[in-house]
C-alpha positions as CSV (number, residue, x, y, z in Angstrom):
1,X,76.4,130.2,121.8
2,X,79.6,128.1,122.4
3,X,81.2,126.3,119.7
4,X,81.5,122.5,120.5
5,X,84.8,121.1,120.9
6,X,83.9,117.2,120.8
7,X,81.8,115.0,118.8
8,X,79.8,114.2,121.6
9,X,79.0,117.4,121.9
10,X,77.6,118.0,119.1
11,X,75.8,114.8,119.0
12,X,74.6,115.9,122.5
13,X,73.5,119.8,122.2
14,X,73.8,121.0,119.0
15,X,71.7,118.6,117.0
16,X,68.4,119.9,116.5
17,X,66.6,117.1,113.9
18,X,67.4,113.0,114.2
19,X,65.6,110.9,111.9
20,X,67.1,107.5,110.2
21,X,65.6,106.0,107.3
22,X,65.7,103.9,104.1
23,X,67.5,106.2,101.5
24,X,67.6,105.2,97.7
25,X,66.6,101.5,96.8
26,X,67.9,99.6,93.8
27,X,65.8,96.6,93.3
28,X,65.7,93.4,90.5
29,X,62.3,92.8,89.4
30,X,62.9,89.5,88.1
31,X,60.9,86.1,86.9
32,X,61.8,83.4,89.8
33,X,61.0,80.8,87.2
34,X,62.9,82.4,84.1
35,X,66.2,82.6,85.8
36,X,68.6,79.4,84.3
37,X,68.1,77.6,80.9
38,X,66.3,74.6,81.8
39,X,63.1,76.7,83.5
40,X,63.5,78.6,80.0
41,X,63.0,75.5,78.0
42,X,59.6,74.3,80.5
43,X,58.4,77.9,79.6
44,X,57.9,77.0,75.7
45,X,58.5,73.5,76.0
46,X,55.7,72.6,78.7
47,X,53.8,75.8,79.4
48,X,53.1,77.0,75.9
49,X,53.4,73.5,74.2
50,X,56.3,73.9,71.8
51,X,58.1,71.1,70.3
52,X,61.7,72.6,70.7
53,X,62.5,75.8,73.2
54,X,64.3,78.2,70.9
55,X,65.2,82.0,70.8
56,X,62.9,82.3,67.1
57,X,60.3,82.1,69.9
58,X,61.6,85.2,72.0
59,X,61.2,87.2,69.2
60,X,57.6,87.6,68.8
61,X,57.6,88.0,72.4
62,X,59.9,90.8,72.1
63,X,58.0,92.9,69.2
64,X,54.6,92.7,70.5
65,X,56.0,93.8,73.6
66,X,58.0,96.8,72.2
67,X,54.5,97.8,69.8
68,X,52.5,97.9,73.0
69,X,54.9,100.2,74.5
70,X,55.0,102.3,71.8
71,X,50.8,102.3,71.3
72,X,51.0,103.2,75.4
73,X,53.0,106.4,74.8
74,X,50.7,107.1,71.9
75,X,47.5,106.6,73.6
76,X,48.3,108.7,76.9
77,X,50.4,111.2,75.2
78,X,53.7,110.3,76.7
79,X,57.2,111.4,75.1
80,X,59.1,108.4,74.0
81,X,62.5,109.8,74.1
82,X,66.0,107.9,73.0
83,X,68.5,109.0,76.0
84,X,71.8,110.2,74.3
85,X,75.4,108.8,75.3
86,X,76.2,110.1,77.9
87,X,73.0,112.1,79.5
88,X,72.3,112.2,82.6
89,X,68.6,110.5,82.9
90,X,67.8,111.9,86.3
91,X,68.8,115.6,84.9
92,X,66.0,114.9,82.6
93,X,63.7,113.7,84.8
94,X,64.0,116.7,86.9
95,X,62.9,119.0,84.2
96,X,59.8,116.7,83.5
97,X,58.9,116.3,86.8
98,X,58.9,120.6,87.5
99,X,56.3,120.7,84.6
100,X,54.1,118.2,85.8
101,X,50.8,119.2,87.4
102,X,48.9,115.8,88.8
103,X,48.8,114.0,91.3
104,X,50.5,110.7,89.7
105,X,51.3,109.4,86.2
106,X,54.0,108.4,83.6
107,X,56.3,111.7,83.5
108,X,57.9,109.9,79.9
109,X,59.2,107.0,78.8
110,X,63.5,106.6,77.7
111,X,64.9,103.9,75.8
112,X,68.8,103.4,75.8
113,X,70.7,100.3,74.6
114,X,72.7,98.1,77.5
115,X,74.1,95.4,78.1
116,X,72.4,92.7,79.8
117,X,72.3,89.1,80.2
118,X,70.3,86.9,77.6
119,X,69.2,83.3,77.0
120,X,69.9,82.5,73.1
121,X,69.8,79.6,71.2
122,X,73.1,77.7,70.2
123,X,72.8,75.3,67.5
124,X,74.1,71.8,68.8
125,X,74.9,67.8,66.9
126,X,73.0,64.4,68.3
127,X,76.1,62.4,67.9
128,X,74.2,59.7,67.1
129,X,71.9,60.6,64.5
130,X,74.1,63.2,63.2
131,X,71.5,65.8,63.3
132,X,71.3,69.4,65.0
133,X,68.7,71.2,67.2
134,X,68.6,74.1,69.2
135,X,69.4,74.7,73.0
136,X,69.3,77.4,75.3
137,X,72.0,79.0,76.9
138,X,73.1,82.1,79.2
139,X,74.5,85.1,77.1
140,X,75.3,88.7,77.3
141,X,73.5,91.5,74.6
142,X,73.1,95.4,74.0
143,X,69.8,95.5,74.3
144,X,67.6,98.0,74.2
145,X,65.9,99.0,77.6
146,X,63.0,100.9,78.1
147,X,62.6,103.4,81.3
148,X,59.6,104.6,82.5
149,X,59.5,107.3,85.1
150,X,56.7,108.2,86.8
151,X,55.4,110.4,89.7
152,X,53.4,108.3,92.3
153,X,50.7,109.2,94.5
154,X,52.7,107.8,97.7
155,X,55.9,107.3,96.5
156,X,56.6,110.1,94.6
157,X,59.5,110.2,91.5
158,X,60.4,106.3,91.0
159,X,61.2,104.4,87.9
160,X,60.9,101.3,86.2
161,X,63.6,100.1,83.9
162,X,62.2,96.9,81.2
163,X,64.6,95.1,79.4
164,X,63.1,94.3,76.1
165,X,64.4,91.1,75.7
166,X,63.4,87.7,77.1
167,X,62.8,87.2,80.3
168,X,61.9,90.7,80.2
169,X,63.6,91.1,83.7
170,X,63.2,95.1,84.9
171,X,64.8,97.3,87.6
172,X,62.6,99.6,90.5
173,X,64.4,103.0,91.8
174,X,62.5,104.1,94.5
175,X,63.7,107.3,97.4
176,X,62.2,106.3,101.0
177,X,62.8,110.3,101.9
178,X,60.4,111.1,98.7
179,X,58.2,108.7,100.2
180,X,57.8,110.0,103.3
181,X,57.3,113.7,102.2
182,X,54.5,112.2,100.5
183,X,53.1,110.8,103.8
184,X,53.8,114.0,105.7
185,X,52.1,116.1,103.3
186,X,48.9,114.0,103.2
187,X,48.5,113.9,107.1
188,X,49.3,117.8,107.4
189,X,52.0,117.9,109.0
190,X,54.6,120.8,108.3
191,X,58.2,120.3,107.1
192,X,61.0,121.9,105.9
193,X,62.6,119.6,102.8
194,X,66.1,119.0,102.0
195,X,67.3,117.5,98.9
196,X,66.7,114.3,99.4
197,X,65.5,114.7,103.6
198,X,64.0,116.6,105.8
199,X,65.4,119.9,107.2
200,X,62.6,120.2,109.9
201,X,59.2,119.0,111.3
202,X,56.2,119.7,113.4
203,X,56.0,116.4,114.6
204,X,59.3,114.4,114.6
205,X,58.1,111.5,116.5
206,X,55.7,111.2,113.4
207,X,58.0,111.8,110.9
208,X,60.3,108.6,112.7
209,X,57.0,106.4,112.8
210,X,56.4,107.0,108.8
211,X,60.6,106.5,107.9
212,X,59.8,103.2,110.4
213,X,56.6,102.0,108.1
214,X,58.6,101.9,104.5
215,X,58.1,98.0,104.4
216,X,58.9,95.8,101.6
217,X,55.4,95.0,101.4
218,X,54.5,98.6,100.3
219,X,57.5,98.6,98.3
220,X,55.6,95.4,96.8
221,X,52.3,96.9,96.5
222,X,53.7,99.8,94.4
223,X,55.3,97.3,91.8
224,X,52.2,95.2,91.0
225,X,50.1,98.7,90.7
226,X,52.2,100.1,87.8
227,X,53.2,96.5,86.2
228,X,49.1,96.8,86.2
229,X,49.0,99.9,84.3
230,X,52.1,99.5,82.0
231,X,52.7,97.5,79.2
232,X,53.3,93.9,80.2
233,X,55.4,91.1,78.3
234,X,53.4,88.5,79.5
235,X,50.1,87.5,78.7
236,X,47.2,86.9,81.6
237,X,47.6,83.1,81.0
238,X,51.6,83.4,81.4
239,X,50.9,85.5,84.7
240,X,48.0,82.6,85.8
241,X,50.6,80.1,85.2
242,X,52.6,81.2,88.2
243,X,54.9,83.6,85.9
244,X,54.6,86.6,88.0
245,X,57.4,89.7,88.7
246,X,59.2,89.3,92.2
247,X,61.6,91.6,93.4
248,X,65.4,91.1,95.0
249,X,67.8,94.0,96.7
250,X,70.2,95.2,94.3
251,X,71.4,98.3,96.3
252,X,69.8,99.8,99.5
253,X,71.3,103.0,101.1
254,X,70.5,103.4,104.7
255,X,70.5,107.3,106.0
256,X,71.1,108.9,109.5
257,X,70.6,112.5,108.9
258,X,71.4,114.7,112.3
259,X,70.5,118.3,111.5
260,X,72.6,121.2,113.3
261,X,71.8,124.1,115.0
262,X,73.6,126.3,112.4
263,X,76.3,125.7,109.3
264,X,79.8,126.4,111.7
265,X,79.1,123.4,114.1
266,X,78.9,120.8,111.3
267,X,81.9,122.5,109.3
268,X,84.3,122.1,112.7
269,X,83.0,118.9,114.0
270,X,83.8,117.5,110.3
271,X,87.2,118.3,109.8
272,X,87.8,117.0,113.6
273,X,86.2,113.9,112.5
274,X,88.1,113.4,109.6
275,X,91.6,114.2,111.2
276,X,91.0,112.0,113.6
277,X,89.7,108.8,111.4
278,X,91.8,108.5,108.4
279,X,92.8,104.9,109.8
280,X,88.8,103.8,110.4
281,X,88.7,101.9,107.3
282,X,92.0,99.6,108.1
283,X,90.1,95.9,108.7
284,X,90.9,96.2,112.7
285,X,88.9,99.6,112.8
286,X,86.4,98.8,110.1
287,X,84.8,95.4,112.1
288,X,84.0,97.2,115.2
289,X,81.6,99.2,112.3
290,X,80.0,96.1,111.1
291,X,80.0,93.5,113.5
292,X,81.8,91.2,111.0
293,X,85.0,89.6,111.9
294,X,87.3,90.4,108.7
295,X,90.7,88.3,107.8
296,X,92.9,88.0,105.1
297,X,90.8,85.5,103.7
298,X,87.7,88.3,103.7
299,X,87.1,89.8,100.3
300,X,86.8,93.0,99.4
301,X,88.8,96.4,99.3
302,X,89.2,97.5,103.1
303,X,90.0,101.6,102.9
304,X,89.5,105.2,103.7
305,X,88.7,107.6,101.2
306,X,88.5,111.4,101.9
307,X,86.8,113.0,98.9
308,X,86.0,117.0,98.6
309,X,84.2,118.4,95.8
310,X,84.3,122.1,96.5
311,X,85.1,123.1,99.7
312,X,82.6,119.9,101.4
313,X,84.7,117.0,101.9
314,X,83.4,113.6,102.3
315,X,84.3,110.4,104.3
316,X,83.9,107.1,103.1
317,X,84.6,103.6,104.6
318,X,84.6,100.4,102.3
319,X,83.9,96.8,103.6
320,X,83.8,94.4,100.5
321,X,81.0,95.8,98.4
322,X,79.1,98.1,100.8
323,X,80.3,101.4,102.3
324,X,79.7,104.7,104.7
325,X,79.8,107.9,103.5
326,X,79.2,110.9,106.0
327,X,79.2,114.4,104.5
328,X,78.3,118.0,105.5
329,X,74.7,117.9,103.4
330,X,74.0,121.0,102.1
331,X,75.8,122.6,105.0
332,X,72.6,121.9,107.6
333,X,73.0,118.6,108.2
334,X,75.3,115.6,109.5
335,X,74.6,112.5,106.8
336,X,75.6,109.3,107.7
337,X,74.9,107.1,105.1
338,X,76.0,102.9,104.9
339,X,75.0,101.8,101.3
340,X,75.0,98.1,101.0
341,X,75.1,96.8,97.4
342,X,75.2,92.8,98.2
343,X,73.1,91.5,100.9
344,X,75.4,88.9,101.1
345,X,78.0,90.6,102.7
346,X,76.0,90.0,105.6
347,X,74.6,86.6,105.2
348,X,71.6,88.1,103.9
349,X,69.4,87.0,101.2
350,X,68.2,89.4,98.8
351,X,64.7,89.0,98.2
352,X,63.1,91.8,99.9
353,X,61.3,89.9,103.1
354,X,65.1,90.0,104.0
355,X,65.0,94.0,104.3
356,X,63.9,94.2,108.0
357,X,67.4,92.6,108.7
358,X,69.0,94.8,106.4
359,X,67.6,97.8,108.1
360,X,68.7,97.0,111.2
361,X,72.5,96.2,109.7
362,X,72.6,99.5,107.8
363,X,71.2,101.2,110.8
364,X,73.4,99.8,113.4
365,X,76.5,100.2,111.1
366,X,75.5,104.6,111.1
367,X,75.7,104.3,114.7
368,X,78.7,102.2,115.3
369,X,80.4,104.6,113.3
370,X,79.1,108.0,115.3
371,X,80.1,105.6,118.4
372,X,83.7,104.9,117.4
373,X,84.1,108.6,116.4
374,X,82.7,110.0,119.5
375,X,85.0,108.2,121.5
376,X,88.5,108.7,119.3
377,X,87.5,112.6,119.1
378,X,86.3,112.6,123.0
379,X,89.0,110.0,125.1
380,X,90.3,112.1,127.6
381,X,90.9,110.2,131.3
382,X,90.9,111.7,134.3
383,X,93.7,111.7,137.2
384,X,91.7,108.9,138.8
385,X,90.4,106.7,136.2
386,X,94.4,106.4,135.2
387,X,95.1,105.7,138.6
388,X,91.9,102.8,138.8
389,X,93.9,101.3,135.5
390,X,97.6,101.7,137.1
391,X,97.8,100.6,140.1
392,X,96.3,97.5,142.0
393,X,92.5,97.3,143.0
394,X,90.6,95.3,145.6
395,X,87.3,94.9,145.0
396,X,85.1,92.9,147.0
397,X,88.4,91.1,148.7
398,X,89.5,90.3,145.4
399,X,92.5,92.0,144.6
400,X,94.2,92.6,141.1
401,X,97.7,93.7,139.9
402,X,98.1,96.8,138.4
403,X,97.6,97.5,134.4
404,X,101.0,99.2,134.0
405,X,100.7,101.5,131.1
406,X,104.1,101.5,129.8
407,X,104.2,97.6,130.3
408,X,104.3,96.0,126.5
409,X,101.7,93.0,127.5
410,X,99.2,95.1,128.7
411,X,99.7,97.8,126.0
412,X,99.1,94.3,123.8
413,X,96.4,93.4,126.0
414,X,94.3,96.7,126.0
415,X,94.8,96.4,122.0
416,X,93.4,93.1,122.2
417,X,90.5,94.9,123.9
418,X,89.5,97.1,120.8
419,X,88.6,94.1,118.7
420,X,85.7,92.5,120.9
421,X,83.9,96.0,121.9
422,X,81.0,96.1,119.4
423,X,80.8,92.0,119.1
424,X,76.8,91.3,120.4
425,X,77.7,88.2,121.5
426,X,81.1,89.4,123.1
427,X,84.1,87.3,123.6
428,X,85.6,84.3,125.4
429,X,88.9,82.9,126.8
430,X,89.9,81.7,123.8
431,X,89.3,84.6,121.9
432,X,91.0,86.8,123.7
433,X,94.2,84.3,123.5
434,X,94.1,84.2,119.9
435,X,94.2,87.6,119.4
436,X,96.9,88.6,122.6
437,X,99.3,86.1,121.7
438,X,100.4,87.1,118.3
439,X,100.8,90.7,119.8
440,X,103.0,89.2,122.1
441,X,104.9,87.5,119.1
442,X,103.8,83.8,120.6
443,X,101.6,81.2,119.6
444,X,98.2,81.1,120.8
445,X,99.0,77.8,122.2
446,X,101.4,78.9,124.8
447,X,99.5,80.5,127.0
448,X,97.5,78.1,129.0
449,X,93.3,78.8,129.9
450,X,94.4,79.2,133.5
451,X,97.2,82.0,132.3
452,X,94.0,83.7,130.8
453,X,91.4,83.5,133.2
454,X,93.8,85.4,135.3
455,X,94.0,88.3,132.5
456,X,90.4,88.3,132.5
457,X,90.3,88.7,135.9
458,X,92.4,91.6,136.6
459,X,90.7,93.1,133.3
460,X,87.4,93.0,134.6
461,X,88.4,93.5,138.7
462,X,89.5,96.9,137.0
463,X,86.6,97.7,135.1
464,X,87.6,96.8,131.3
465,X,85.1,94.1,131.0
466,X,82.4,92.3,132.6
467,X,80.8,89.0,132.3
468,X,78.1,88.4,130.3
469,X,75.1,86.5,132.8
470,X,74.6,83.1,132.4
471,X,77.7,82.4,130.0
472,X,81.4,82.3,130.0
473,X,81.7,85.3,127.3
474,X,82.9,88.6,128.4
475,X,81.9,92.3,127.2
476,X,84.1,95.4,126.7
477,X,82.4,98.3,129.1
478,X,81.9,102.1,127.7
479,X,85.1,102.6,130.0
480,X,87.0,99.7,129.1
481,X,86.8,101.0,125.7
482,X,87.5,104.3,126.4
483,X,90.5,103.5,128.3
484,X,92.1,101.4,125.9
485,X,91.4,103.2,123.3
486,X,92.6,106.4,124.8
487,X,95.9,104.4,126.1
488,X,96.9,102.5,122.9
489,X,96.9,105.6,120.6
490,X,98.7,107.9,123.3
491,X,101.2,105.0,123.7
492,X,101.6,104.3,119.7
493,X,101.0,108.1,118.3
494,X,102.7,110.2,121.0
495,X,105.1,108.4,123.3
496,X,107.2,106.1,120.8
497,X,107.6,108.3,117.7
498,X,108.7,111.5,120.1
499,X,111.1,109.5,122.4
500,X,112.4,108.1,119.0
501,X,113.2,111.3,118.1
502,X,113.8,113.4,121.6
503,X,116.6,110.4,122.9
504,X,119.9,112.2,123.0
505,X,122.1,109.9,121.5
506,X,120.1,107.6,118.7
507,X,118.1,110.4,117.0
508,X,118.9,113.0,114.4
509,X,118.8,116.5,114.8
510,X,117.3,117.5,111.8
511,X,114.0,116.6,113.4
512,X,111.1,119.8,114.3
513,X,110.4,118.2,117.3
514,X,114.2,117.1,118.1
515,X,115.3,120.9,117.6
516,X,112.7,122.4,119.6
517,X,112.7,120.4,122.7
518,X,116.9,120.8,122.9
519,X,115.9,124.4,122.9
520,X,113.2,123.9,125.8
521,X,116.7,122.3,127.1
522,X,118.6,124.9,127.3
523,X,116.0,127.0,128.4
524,X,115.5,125.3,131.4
525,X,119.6,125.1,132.1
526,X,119.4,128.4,131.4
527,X,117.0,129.7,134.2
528,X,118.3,127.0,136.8
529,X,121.3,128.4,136.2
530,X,119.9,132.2,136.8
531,X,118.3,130.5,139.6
532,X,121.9,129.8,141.6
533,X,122.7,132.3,144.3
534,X,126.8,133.1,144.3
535,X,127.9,131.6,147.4
């Protein structure tokens, strides 16, 4: 068996498992009508018919609901454990959960204090009458939260986090991955588990269908089954009044796992990929992952990061609060991995009926990233495709200058190019002038539209681009991309840092490469001179 040399390669051949799915999910469990001070007042003010809305009238709230948690664990037999500084919960959780024999159920409950935000009461003066009365406003607290994790039936380990303080908001971890080697286990289909995947399967196509069917309203549906069973801070009528639990996306990691043919092909296709992306979190690199135009106005922390714990190193790309990570996972797999912690980011809202969209942004984002990798690890240009680029083309009587490649505007041009090649709705004339010109070093406005529609000719008589039907937007094609990519790095990587330091005169000669091509100088005096018959 060969050992790949490019990513595509190993993408191609060597890949033996492809399945994408909803990783880890995060999610608010909140009150939509308990969320700013004046629809805490209407609670006890209208709904429950007190004079004044005050925190005194948390507080009952609060004890009955901490004595019916406490009665719960009592009554089913459930450790109520207090989580020490420090402790890793899920380390716990793992010890409970290898112990357990059903099928579903409360594994224990853990309470730890935190800091959350509160409504309390601040005491305030009628200027008039002189008197003072209470009124409700946002705060922060340690509280005490209580965590219950549980085992379900189709979900498998999950947990529900309750703050025990008004408005009782809560938190939902859920693993799509555990949910689907639920499903796969219920319709009798074998598999082979990773942590946290799947290592192999009798029926893949399957296996996609059931990653494909995690939808918010099962993710909904699991919710209101254990808020049923659990300990509740609100009372029936509370919950008949239209005070009922809805969720929002806090964090949602989105996972393409590729599993190889054996350990070697991941370990050398990694370190290619990471030698040759270093740069793909820059904002210029890190938009073609996204789709999202980014400029120094664009929040956020724009980076690389290459971590290795071990002997496994990791890459990771950040754009403003979401990120990729790709890593070697457990030596058997390719994991590529965009974790988006603020729907937002996108234009997204975060209740979940917005996580069909997400998906798809998550999803894309894993693939735009394999794309832009394939093609920086796999440029190379044939003799003839430089030639189609280099020298003038007719095409259908319509002939175009030559793309010169040592030619500074078209080095500018081809750079221009890299920006618009993942866009869905491509590009125009005017975009393309905004983003040549200050390559150029002149103002957009200098170059006139017919000065650009010329560009775009020649760029797409030569087979960079191509008109989008119906429209005056242009697309990049696989080869346009290809070509300027492969032409802008030779041209800024290779050609002017070694002439900078191979030119006779201007350079130094304490330079590696300096030294050793004046010795491959020599050595070709050298033999011409051998090479001289004595007249």
């Amino acid at each position: 068996m060969s050992l790949p040399r490019t990513v595509a390669e190993v993408i191609r051949r060597h890949v033996t498992l492809e399945v994408e799915g909803i990783d880890r999910m995060y999610l608010n469990v909140y009150q939509p009508r308990l969320q700013c001070e004046g629809q805490v007042a209407a609670f006890f003010r209208c709904h429950r018919g007190h004079t004044f809305a005050s925190s005194a009238l948390m507080d009952p709230m609060t004890k009955a609901f901490i004595a019916s948690v406490e009665s719960f664990t009592r009554q089913q037999q459930i450790p109520l454990l207090t989580f020490a500084p420090g402790q890793r919960k899920e380390d716990l959780a793992l010890e409970y959960r290898a112990c357990f024999q059903g099928t579903e159920g409360i594994l224990f409950v853990g309470k730890a204090q935190e800091k959350t935000p509160v409504f309390r009461t601040e005491k305030r003066k009628n200027p008039k009458t002189g008197q003072t009365y209470p009124w409700i406003v946002r705060s922060t607290a340690m509280v005490n939260q209580f965590y219950f994790y549980g085992i379900d039936e189709d979900f498998g380990p999950f947990f529900l986090k309750f703050c025990t303080y008004f408005p009782y908001n809560a938190k939902l971890c859920i693993n799509g991955h555990e949910y689907v080697k639920r499903q796969l286990t219920k319709e009798g289909i074998a598999f082979e588990a990773l942590d946290n995947g799947i290592l192999s399967c009798a029926d893949p196509k399957r296996l996609q269908q059931l990653c494909d069917g995690l939808s918010g309203a099962k993710i909904d549906a699991l919710l209101r089954k254990w808020l049923a069973r659990l300990p509740h801070p609100f009372t029936d009528q509370d919950r008949k009044a239209g005070y009922r639990y809805d969720l929002s996306i806090l964090q949602a990691e989105f996972a393409l796992t590729q599993v190889l043919d054996r350990p070697l092909t991941g370990r050398i296709f990694f370190e290619e990929v990471i030698r040759e992306n270093l740069d793909i979190g820059r904002p210029d690199q890190v938009q073609l992952i996204f789709g999202r135009r980014v400029t120094s106005q664009t929040p956020g922390r724009f980076r690389t990061r290459v971590l290795t714990e071990g002997v496994t190193p990791s890459l990771h790309v950040d754009y403003k609060r979401s990120r990729i990570k790709q890593y070697h996972k457990e030596g058997r797999a390719l994991r590529t991995e965009t974790t988006i912690n603020d729907p937002r980011d996108f234009r997204l809202g975060k209740r979940l009926v917005n996580l069909p969209a997400l998906r798809q942004v998550g999803f894309q984002a894993n693939r735009r990233l394999l794309d832009v990798q394939t093609i920086s690890q796999d440029c190379a240009l044939g003799e003839d495709a430089f030639r189609q680029v280099n020298e003038p083309v007719q095409v259908n009587g319509q002939r175009a200058s030559a793309l010169r490649f040592a030619d500074p505007p078209v080095q500018a041009l081809l750079s221009a190019l890299l920006v618009f090649r993942l866009l869905p709705r491509g590009f125009s004339n005017r975009d393309l002038r905004d983003h040549w010109a200050p390559l150029l070093g002149r103002a957009p406005e200098a170059l006139t539209p017919g000065q650009m529609t010329y560009h775009l000719r020649r760029l797409r008589l030569h087979g960079l681009i191509e008109r989008m039907p119906k429209t005056h937007r242009y697309q990049v094609t696989d080869s346009g991309w290809r070509t300027a990519l492969f032409c802008t790095r030779v041209y800024s990587r290779v050609l002017r840092p070694g002439l900078a330091q191979v030119i006779p005169k201007e350079a130094q000669d304490d330079s590696t490469l300096r030294r050793q091509f004046d010795r491959l100088d020599q050595a070709i005096s050298q033999w011409i001179e051998e090479q001289k018959v004595p007249a």
